[in-house]
C-alpha positions in Angstrom: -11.7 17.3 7.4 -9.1 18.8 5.3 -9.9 16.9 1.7 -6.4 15.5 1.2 -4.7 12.9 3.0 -1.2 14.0 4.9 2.2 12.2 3.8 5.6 12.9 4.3 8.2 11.5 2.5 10.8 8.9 4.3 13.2 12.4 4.7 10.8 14.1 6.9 9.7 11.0 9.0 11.4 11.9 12.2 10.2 15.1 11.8 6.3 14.6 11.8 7.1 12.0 14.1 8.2 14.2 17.0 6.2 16.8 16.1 2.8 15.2 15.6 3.2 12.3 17.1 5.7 12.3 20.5 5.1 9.6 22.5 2.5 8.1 20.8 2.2 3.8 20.3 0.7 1.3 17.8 1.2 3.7 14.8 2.1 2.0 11.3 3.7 3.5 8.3 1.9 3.1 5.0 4.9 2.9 2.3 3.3 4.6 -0.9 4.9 4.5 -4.2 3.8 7.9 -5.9 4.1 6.1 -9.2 1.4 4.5 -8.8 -1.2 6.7 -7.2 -3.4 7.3 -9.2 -5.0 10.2 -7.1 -3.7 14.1 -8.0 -0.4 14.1 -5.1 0.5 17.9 -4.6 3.7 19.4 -2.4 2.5 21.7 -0.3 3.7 24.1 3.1 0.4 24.6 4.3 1.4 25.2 8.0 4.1 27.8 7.2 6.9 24.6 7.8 9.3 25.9 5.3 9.5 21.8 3.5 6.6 20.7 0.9 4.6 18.0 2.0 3.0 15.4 0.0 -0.6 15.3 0.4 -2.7 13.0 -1.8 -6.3 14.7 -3.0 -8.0 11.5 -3.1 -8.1 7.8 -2.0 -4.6 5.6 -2.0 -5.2 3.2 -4.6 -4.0 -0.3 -2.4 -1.8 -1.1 -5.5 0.2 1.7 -4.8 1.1 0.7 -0.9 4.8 -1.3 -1.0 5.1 -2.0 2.5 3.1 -1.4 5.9 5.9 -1.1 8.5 5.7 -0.1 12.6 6.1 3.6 13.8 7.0 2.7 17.6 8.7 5.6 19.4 12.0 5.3 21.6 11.8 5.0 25.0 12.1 9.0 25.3 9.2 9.0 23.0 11.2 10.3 19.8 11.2 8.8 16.3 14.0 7.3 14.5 13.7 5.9 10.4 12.6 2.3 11.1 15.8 0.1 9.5 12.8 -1.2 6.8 12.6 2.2 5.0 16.0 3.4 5.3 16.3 2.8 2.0 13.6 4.9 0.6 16.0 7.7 1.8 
C-alpha cells in the first residue's frame, strides 16, 4: 500500500496505459476534476519517469468524479485516448 492513490492526467493516458497496463481488459477511467477534491493532490516522479504524476493522498470525494469512461486496449494491446476524454487534453 503506497498511501496515495495513482492518477495521471488525460496527457499521460497512453502512457500508463502501455506501460502499466498492455493488454489488459474491463479497465474504466475515473474522470476526476481536481477542483473539486477535496483530498491534498501532489505532482510527483516517484519512479524516476521524468513527468509529475498526480497522486491523491486521500479518498476521491464522488462529487469530484465527471465521467467514468472504458479503458479497452487495441487489438495489439496498446492504448489510445478514448474519443470521450479527448477533450480534457
Amino acid at each position: 500500500m503506497d498511501g496515495f492513490i495513482h492518477c495521471c492526467t488525460a496527457a499521460q493516458l497512453e502512457y500508463v496505459g502501455e506501460r502499466y497496463f498492455r493488454g489488459q481488459q474491463d479497465l474504466i477511467l475515473l474522470c476526476i476534476d481536481a477542483g473539486r477534491v477535496t483530498a491534498p493532490i501532489k505532482y510527483e516522479d516517484l519512479n524516476g519517469e521524468g513527468m509529475l504524476f498526480p497522486h491523491i493522498y486521500g479518498p476521491i470525494n464522488t462529487d469530484a468524479v465527471n465521467n467514468v469512461v472504458a479503458f479497452r486496449p487495441n487489438p495489439d494491446g496498446t492504448f489510445r485516448i478514448p474519443a470521450e476524454i479527448i477533450n480534457d487534453l
